[in-house]
N, C-alpha and C positions, 0 to 999 in steps of 0.2 A: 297643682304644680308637680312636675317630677323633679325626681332627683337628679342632680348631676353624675352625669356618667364618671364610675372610675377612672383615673388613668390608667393604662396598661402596664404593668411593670419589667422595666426591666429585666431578663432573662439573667440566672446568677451567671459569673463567672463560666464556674464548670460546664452547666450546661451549655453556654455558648463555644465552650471549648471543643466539647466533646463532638456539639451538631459541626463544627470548623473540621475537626479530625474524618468525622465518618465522612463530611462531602472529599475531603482530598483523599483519605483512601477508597472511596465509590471512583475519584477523577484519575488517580493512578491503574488500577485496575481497570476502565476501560480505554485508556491509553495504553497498556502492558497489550491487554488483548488487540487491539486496533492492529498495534505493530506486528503481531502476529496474523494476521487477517489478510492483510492487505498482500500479501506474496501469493496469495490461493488464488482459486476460482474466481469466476465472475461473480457469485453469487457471494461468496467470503469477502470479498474486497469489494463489493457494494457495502458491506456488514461492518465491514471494519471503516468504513470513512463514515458510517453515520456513526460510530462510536468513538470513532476519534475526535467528531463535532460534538460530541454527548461529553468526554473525557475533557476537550478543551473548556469548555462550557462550565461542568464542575468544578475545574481550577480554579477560573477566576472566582465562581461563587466563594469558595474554600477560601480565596485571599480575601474577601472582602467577609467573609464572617470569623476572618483571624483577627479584627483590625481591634478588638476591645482587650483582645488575650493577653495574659502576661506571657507565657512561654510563647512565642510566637515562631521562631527560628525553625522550627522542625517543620511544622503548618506549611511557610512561607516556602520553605525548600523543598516540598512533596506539592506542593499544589506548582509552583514551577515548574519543576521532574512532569508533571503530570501534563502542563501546557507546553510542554515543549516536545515532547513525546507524542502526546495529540498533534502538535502541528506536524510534527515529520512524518505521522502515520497517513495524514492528513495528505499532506502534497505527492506522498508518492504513492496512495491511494488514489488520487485525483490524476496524476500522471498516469497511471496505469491502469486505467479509465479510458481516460482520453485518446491512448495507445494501444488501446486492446488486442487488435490485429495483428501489430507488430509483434508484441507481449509474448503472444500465445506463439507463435512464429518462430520467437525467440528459445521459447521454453520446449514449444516439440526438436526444436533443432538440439539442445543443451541434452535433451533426453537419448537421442538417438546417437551420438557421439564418443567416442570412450578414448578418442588423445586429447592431447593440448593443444597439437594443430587445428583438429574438427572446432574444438572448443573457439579457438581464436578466429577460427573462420566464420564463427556461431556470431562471434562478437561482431565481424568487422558487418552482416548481414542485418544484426542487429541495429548499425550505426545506420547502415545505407538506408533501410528500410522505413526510419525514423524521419529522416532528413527527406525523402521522397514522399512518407506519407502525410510532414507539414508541408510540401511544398507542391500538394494533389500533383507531382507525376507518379507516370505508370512505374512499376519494378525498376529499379535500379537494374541496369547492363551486368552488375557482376551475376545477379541470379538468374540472369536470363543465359548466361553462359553457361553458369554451374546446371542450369537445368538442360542445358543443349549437350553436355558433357556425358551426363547421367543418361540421356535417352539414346546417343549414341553410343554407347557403353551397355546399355539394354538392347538396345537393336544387335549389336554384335555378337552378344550371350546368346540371343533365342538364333542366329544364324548357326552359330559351333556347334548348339544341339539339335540342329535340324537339319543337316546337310541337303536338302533339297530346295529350301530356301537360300542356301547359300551360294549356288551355283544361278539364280535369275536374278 
């Protein structure tokens, strides 16, 4: 005959404590970084929404290995901080994903502008740009202006310095 198998024992206190601690500060940290991710590149803001998935994911663990602990209030408040942090890195991670064209469109325009007119102009391009590419039409009419504006504006430069263009 064998013997009956041990039961398993219970984990003490502390160390249940401590394994609750290290996952919600592993889940804060990569929530902390996610949010920081997610505004970069393509290749950062792929990074950072898998780590916001990884950050949200450790939260919950973190609550549910808080659940025996006597101090609990700190656990529960940092694994929260950490799924809520993961969710916002998370959706505008995913948003800006999903809008990447725009995104980038946005940001060389933000780049290249030094008023608060350019800037506001940046924005209202940014709005249109959004709204046309959930609703697959072509360029919104304002940039097709602003681009008709700019080449006319180009065409009349290279005439001033080439005077012989300028008279056919």
């Amino acid at each position: 005959m064998t013997p009956p198998r041990p039961s398993p024992e219970a984990a003490p206190p502390d160390a249940r404590r401590a394994a609750a601690t290290r996952t919600a500060g592993g889940a804060l940290v990569c929530a902390a970084v996610a949010l920081v991710l997610v505004g970069a590149g393509l290749w950062p803001t792929v990074a950072g929404v898998v780590l916001a998935a990884v950050g949200i994911g450790l939260g919950i663990a973190a609550l549910v290995r808080s659940r025996g602990s006597d101090k609990r209030l700190l656990l529960v408040l940092s694994a929260v901080a950490a799924i809520v942090l993961g969710t916002l890195s998370l959706l505008t991670g995913g948003a800006r994903l999903a809008l990447w064209p725009v995104a980038e469109a946005y940001q060389e325009c933000v780049a290249g502008t030094l008023t608060l007119s350019g800037q506001a102009q940046c924005q209202q391009e940014l709005e249109d740009g959004i709204w046309s590419y959930l609703s697959g039409e072509p360029d919104a009419p304002a940039s097709d202006a602003a681009a008709g504006v700019s080449t006319a504006s180009t065409s009349k430069a290279s005439a001033d310095r080439d005077p012989a263009t300028a008279r056919s």
